[in-house]
Every structure is written in structure tokens, then in C-alpha cells.
N, C-alpha and C positions, 0 to 999 in steps of 0.2 A: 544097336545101342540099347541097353537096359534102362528101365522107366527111371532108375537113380541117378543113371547118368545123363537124362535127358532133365532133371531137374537139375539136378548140379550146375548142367551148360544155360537153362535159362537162368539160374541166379547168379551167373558170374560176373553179367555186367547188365542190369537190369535199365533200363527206362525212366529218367530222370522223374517222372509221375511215381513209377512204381517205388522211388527212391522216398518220395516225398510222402505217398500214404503209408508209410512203413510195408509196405507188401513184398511176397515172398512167394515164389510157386512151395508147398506142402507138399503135394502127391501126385501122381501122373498116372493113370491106368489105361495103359493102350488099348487091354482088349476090350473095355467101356465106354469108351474115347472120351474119357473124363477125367477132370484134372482140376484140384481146388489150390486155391491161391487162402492165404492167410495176411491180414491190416492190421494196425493199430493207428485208428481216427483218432485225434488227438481235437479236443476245443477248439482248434484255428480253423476247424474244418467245419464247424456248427455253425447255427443261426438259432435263436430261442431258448438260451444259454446252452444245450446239452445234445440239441437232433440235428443231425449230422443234414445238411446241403444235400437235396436231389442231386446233381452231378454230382457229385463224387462219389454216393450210392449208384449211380447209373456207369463212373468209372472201373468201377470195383469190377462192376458185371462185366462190363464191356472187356476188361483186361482176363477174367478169365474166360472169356470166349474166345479173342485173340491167340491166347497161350495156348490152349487146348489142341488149336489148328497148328499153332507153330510146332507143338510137339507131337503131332501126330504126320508134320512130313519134317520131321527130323531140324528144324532151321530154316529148309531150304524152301520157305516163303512167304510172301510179305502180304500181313491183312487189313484190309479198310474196308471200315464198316460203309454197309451203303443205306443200312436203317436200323431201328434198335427202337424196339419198344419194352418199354418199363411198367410194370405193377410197381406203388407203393404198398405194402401188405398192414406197416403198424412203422411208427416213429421209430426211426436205429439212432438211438443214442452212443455216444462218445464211447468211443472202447474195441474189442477185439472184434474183427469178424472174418468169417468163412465164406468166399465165393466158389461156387463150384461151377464149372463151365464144362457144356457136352457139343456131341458135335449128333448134329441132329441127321443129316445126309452133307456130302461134300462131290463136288464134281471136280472139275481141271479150273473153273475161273470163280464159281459161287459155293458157298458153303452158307447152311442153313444150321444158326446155332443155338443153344439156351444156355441159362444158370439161373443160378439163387443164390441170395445172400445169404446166410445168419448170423446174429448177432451171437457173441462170446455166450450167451444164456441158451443158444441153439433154436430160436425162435426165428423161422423165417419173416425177414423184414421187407423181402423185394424178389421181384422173379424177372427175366427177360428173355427177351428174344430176339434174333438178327439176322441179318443177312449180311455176307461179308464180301468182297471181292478178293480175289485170292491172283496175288502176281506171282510167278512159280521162276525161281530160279533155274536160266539156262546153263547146261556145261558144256 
């Protein structure tokens, strides 16, 4: 399956969360194992008239860590996070951003992952890191 058509198949029918930050997987590079997702936070997401709520900056991250894994075994596995630690770097105000999710090492049940945010102005706002559990579909 080509990296377009593995973006294609995650945006077909995305995640009631992914639905709600307006997010979208953007690109997919297998042989980087990196994969960035694109938001639009909208005000209902702030606190301080205009800076965007830690969780849902910590969402953003966490969903392109997720996706990165999902499209690097093709669908066929299911990931929960088992920790996730967050840098805030500078206030991410309301508006567009780029998460990019990699895959740091991956085994059969754990995957060790990161990303970073930027904000629409290309300023990294947030960085993270996880550890995920990885349930692998049998056939």
C-alpha cells in the first residue's frame, strides 16, 4: 500500500476527537516512520481568551503518535498509550497546527514514540513523548 493510500484509508472515517479538532492525517513517510496530522483549534478549545487547553495540545501530539504506528503496520493494530509526557515550549494560540508523530523503536506489544506541534506560524509550541501498548491483530 502506497503512503497516499494509507492516508486516504486513515481519513476515511476518522475518530470522533479527530472530527472535533478539525484534524486530518497530511502525510505519511514510511521510510521516516513519520507522519504529520494538520487542526484547526477553534476558541471553544481555549482558556485565556485565545491559548489553546493543555489536553488538547497534548491530544494533537498523542493522535499523531498513534497514527504513525497505525500506518506503519498497515491498520492492523490497535494503540494505548501507557505514558505521554508533554513539554509546553510557548502559548499555541487558536488557529492551525502541524503535529508530526515518529516512531522512535517499535517491538511486537511496545512502541517508543515522539512529535511536535507547530503552530500555523511554524513555531514549535509543544514536544512529546510515549510509550504505547500495541494490540496486533490476529488472522
Amino acid at each position: 500500500m502506497s503512503s497516499d493510500e494509507i492516508v486516504e484509508q486513515l481519513n476515511a472515517n476518522p475518530p470522533a476527537v479527530i472530527r472535533s479538532l478539525k484534524g486530518r492525517v497530511a502525510a505519511y513517510a514510511a521510510e521516516k516512520r513519520e507522519l504529520r496530522m494538520e487542526f484547526h483549534i477553534g476558541h471553544e478549545f481555549c482558556h485565556t481568551v485565545d491559548v489553546v487547553q493543555g489536553g488538547f495540545i497534548t491530544a494533537m501530539l498523542d493522535a499523531s503518535m498513534a497514527h504513525v504506528v497505525i500506518a506503519a503496520e498497515h491498520g492492523k493494530v490497535r494503540v494505548s498509550s501507557i505514558d505521554i509526557n508533554v513539554s509546553f515550549l510557548r502559548p499555541a494560540r487558536a488557529g492551525g497546527f502541524t503535529a508530526v508523530g515518529s516512531i522512535v523503536k517499535a517491538g511486537r506489544t511496545v512502541a517508543f514514540l515522539k512529535a511536535e506541534l507547530y503552530s500555523d506560524k511554524a513555531e514549535l509550541v509543544a514536544t512529546a513523548t510515549s510509550s504505547a501498548h500495541l494490540t496486533r491483530e490476529h488472522k
